[in-house]
C-alpha positions in Angstrom: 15.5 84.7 -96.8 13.9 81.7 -97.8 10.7 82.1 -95.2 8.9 85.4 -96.8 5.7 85.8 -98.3 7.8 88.0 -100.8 9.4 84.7 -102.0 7.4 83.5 -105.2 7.6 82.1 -108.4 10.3 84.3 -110.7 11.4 85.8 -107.5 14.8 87.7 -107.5 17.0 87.3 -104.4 19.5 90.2 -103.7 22.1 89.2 -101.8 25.2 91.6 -101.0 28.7 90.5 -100.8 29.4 90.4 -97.2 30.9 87.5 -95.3 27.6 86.6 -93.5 25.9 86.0 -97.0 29.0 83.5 -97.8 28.7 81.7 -94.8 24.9 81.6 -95.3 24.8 80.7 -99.2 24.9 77.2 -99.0 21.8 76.9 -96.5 20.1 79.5 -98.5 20.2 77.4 -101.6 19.1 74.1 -100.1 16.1 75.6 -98.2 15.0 76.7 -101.9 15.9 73.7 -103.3 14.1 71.9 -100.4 10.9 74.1 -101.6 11.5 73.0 -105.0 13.0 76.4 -106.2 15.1 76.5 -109.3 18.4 78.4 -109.7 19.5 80.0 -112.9 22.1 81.8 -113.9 21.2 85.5 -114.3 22.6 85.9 -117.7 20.3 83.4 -118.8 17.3 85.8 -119.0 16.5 87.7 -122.0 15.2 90.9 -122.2 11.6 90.0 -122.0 12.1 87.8 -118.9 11.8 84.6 -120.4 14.4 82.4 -119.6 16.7 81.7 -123.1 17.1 77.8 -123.8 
């Protein structure tokens, strides 16, 4: 998940509940992290895709 060409700035990452994605989360997270990826909280977008202060 976090080596794809489909991975790119304002990216979305679906990710089902399933216990593999649990167990993975944590690694998932630092290897964006580690490529200087932010996280956000979804409810933080606003309707026009800007992210709301």
């Amino acid at each position: 998940m976090v080596n794809t060409e489909m991975l790119g700035n304002g990216a979305n990452l679906l990710m089902h509940d399933r216990t593999w994605t649990s167990s993975a989360l944590a690694d998932i997270v630092n290897g964006l992290r580690d490529k200087d990826y932010t996280l956000i909280d979804p409810a933080s977008i606003d309707r026009e895709g800007g992210v709301a202060e």
